[in-house]
C-alpha positions in Angstrom: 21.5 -38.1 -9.4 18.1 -36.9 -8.1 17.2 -38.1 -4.4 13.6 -38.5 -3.4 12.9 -36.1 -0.4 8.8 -36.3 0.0 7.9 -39.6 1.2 4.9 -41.5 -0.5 1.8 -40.0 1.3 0.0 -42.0 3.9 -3.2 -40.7 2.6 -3.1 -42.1 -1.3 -2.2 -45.7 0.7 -5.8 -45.9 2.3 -8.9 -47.0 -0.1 -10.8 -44.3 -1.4 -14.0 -43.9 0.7 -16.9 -41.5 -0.5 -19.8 -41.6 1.3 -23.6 -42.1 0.5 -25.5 -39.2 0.3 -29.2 -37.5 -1.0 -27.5 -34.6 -2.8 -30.3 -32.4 -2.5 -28.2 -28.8 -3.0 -28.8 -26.9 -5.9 -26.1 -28.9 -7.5 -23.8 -31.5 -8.4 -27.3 -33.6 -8.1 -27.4 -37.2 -7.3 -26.0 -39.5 -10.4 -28.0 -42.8 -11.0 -26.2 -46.1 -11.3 -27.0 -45.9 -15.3 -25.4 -42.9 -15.7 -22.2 -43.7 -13.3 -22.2 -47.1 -15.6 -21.6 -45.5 -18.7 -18.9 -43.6 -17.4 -17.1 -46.2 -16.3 -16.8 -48.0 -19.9 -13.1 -48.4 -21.2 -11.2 -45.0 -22.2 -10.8 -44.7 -25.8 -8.8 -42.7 -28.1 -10.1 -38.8 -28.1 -9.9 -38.9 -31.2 -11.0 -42.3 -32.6 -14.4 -42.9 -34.5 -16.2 -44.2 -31.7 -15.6 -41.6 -29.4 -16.6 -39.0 -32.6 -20.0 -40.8 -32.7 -20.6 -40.2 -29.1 -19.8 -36.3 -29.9 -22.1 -36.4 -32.4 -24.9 -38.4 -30.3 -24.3 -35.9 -27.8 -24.7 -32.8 -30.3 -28.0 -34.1 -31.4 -28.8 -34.8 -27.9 -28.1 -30.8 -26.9 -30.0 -29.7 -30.1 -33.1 -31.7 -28.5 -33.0 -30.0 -25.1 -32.5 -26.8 -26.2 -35.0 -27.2 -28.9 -32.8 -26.0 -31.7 -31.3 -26.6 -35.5 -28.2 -24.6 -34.8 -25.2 -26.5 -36.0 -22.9 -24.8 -33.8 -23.6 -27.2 -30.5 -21.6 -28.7 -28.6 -20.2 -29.7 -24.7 -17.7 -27.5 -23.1 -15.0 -29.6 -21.6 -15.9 -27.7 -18.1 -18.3 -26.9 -15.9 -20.8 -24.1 -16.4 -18.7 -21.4 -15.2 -16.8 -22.2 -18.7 -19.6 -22.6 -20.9 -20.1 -18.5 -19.5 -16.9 -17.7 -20.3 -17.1 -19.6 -23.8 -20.1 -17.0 -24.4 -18.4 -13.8 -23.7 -14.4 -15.1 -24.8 -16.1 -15.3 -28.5 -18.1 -13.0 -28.6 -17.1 -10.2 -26.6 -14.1 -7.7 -27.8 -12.5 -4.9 -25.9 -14.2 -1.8 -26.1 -17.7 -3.7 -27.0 -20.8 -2.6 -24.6 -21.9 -5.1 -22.6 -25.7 -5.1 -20.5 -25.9 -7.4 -17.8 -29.3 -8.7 -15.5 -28.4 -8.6 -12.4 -30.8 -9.6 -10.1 -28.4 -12.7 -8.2 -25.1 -14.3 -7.8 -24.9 -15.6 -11.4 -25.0 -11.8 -13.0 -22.4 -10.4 -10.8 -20.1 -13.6 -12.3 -21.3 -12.4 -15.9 -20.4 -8.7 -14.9 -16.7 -9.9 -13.5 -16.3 -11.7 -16.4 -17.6 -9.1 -19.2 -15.2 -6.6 -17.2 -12.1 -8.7 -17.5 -12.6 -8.6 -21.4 -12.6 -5.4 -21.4 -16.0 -4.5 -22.8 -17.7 -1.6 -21.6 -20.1 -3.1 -19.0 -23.7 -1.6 -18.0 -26.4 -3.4 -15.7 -29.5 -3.1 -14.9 -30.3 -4.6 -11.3 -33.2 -6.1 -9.3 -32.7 -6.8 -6.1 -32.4 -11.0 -4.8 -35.8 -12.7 -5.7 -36.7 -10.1 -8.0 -37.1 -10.0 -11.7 -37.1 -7.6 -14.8 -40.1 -6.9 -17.0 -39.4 -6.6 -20.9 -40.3 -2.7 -20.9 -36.8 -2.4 -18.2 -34.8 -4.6 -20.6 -36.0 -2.2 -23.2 -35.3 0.9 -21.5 -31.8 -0.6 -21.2 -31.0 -2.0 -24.3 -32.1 1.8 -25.9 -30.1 3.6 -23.6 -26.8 1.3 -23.5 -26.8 0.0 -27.1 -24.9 -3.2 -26.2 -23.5 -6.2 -28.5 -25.0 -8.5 -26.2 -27.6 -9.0 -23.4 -26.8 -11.4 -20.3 -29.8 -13.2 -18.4 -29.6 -15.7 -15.7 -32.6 -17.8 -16.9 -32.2 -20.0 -13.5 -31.0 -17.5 -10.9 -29.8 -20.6 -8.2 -28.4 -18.3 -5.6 -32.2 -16.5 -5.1 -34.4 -19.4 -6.5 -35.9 -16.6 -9.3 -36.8 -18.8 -12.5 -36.5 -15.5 -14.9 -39.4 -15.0 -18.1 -38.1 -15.2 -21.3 -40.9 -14.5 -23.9 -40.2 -11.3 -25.9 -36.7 -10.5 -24.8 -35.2 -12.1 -27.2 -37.0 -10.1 -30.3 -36.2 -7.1 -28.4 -32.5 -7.7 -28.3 -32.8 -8.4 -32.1 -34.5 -5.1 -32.8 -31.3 -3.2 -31.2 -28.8 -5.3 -32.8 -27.6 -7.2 -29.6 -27.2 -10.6 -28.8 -29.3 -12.9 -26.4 -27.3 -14.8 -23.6 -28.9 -16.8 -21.5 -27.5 -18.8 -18.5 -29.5 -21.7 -18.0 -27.8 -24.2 -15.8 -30.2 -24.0 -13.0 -33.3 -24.1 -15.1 -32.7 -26.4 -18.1 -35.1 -29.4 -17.7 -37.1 -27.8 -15.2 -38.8 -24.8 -16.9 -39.5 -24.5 -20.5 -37.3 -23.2 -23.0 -36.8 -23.0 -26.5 -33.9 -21.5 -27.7 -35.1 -20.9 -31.7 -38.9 -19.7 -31.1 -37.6 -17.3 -28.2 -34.6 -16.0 -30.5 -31.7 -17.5 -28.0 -28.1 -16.4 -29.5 -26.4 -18.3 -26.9 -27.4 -20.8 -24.3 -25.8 -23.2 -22.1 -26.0 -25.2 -19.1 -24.2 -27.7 -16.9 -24.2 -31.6 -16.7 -24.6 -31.9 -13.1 -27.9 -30.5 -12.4 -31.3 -31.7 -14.0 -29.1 -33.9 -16.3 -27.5 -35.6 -13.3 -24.3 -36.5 -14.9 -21.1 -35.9 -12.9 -20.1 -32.4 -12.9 -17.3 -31.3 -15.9 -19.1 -31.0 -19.1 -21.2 -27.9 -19.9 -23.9 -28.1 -22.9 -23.9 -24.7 -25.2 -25.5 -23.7 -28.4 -24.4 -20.7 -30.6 -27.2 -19.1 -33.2 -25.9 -18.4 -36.9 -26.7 -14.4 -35.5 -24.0 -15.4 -33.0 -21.6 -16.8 -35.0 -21.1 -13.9 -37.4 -20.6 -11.9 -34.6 -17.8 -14.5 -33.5 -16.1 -15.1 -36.9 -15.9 -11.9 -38.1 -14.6 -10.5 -34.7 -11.0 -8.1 -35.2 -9.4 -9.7 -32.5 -8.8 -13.2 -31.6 -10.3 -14.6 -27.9 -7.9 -14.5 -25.2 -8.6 -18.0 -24.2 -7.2 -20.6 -26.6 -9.3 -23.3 -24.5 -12.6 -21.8 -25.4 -12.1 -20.5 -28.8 -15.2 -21.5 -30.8 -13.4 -21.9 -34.3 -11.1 -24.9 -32.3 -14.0 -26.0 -30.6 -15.9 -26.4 -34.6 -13.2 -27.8 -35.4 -13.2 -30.5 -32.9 -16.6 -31.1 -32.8 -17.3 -31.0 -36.3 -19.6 -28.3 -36.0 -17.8 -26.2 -38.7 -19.1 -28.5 -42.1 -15.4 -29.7 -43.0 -14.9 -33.8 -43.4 -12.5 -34.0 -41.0 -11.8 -33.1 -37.3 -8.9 -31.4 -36.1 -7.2 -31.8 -32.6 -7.5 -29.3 -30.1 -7.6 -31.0 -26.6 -8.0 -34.0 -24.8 -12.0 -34.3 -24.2 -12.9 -35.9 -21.5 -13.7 -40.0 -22.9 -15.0 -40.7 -19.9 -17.5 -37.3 -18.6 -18.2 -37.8 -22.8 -19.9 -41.0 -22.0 -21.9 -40.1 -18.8 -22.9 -37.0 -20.9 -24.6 -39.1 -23.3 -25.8 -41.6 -21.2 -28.0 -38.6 -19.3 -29.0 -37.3 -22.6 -30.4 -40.6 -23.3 -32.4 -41.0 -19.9 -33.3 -37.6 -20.5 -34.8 -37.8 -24.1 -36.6 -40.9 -23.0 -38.8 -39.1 -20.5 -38.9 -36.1 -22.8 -38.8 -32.4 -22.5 -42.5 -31.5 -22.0 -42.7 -34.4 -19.3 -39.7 -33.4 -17.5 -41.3 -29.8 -17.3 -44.3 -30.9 -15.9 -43.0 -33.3 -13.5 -40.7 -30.5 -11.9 -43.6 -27.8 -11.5 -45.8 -30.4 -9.7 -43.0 -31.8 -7.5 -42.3 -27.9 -7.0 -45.7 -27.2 -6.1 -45.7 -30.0 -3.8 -42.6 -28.9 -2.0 -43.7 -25.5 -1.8 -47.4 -26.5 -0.2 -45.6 -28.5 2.3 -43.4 -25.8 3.5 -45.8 -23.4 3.7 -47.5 -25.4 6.3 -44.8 -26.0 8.4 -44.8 -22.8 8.5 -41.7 -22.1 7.1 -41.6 -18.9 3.9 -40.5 -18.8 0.1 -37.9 -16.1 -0.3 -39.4 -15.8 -4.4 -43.1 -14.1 -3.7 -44.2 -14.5 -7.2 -45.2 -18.0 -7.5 -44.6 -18.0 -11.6 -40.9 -16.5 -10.5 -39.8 -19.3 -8.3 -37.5 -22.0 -10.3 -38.2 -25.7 -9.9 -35.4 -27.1 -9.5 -33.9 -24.9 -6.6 -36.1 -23.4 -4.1 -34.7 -20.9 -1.5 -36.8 -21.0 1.9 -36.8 -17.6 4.1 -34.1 -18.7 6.8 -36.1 -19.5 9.9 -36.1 -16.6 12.4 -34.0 -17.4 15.6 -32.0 -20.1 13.9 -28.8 -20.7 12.9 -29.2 -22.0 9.2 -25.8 -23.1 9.2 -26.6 -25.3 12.7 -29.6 -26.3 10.5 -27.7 -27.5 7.7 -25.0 -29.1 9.6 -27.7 -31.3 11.5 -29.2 -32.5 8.4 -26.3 -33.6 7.0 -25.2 -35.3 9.7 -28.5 -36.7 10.8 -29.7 -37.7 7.3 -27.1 -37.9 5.3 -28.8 -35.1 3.1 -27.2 -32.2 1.5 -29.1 -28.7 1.4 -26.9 -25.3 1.1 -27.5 -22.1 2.5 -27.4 -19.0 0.5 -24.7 -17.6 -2.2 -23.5 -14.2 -3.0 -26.3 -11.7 -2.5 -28.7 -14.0 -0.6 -25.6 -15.7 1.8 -27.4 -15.8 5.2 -30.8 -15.3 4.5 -31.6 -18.3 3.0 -31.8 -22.1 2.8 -31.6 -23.7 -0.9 -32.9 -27.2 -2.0 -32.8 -28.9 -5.1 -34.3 -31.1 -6.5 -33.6 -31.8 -10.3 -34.1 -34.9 -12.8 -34.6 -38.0 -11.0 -34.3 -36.4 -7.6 -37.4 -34.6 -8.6 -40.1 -36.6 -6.6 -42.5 -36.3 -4.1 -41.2 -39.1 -1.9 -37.6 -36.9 -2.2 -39.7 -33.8 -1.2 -41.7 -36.1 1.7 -37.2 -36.6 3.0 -36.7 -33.0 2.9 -39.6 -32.0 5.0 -38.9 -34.5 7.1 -35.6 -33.6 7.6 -36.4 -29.6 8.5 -38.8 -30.7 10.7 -36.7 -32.7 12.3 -33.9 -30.1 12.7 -36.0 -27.2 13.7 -36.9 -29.4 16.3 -33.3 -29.9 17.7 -31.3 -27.4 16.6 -31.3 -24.2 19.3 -33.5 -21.6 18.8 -32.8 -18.2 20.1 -35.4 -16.2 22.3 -34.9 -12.8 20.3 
């Protein structure tokens, strides 16, 4: 007979306690009660009509924010970094050449990822707060050939907000896909996946959607998917294979549905929910409210003083803005004392622009001047009290 050796932990016998906080990071973003409501409605069957409903609410829901007719839409049961993956697992096979932007954090993941496939991977690299023009992505594309084309649309780790006008025809003209990562960008910054010829986009529901994190909008083009389901080779990942994922989601035209995981019931609801609050405001609304509360942010900075790392104004990305970190300070003293003064989260740099940065977002309802009026506050506050050094 088995004996129990490991005693019942002390921890799990306590009440959970989270605290309150103004997530003002570039991401998971602050959930409103609405949203945290819906997700807390009873767990149904995966696999019941009610719950296929919501799938298909939240289908038509991705369609609207990514401005598209594609039928092959859906939510990754994941996080962003999945919905990346579920781009290249399709649609990438070994031996295929793949081009990469790299101009931030987000391009060196696409890179890693491209190169554990197995594809031939190229890149073409800006350095952090820098962008490419269309006549580089040309050059590229000519020279490399590619199947597909990677482009962070919202570079979060350098606060670049990436143009997209154009590329997309180019890629089409030298037989390559269009992949664009838009997790930090969706809702803040305009895009239209069919007028700019997007072959794949996707973001994340924790951001400007401001759902909890662990569902990851994507949308495949019909270009795409005959690229996908013609492919020699099956994808290495079972999880993300798109023809289970059709399947599932009933993205493939057949009457019925057929089991391939468990979806998360719950994250299904708060997904739709934030589709919902997001529809109501609307796209073009939800653009022009994040530029202005940008604009605002940025002004105040500026006269405290303080420097955008992004020089270019029509480069820097709404929802996250990476400030130049303050000479003679210790950013991670700085970030430490306004979270534990105000109870407010902002991050310091990731990946290539780790220590010379400080990052705040401020996406879907967190995007407002009063929330901007708290940030300020808050850096002034710190650069106040935290030590200074006399070099």
């Amino acid at each position: 007979m088995l004996s129990i050796s490991i005693p019942r932990p002390k921890c799990l016998q306590k009440p959970l306690a989270v605290p309150q906080r103004h997530m003002f990071g570039p991401g998971p973003s602050n959930v409103p009660p609405r949203i945290i409501e819906a997700g807390a409605k009873p767990v149904i069957g995966h696999m019941h009509p009610e719950l296929l409903q919501i799938m298909d609410d939240i289908k038509s829901g991705i369609q609207y924010i990514f401005q598209t007719q594609n039928p092959m839409t859906l939510a990754v049961s994941s996080t962003g970094h999945s919905a990346m993956e579920c781009a290249f697992v399709n649609s990438v096979e070994p031996g295929d050449g793949v081009l990469v932007a790299v101009n931030g954090l987000w391009g060196e993941r696409a890179m890693d990822i491209a190169e554990r496939l197995g594809s031939r991977v190229n890149t073409i690299v800006a350095p952090p707060g820098a962008f490419f023009s269309n006549a580089e992505i040309e050059q590229a594309l000519s020279k490399y050939r590619p199947v597909m084309f990677f482009l962070a649309h919202g570079e979060s780790s350098t606060g670049v907000l990436h143009p997209l006008d154009g590329i997309g025809q180019l890629c089409h003209k030298y037989n390559c896909l269009f992949v664009v990562d838009s997790v930090a960008s969706f809702g803040s910054a305009p895009l239209c996946m069919d007028q700019q010829d997007i072959d794949i986009v996707y973001t994340g529901s924790q951001k400007v959607l401001n759902a909890p994190p662990g569902t990851a909008p994507i949308s495949f083009s019909e270009r795409a998917c005959q690229k996908i389901f013609n492919r020699k080779t099956k994808p290495v990942s079972f999880a993300l294979d798109l023809k289970w994922l059709a399947s599932y989601w009933g993205c493939d035209g057949k009457p019925s549905r057929v089991y391939h995981h468990t979806g998360p019931v719950s994250g299904f609801y708060s997904l739709r929910e934030s589709l919902a609050v997001f529809a109501e405001e609307g796209l073009e609304k939800s653009w022009e409210r994040h530029g202005k509360v940008a604009e605002y942010f940025h002004a105040g900075l500026e006269n405290m003083g303080l420097k955008l790392f992004v020089k270019e104004k029509k480069a820097r990305l709404p929802a996250v803005t990476t400030i130049v970190a303050p000479h003679g300070y210790d950013w991670k003293e700085i970030q430490s004392y306004i979270m534990k003064t105000h109870d407010l989260e902002i991050s310091g740099g990731l990946g290539p622009s780790a220590g010379l940065v400080l990052r705040v977002g401020l996406m879907g309802c967190n995007s407002t001047k009063e929330n901007v009026d708290m940030v300020l506050a808050a850096l002034k506050d710190a650069l106040k009290h935290c030590h200074k050094s006399k070099v």
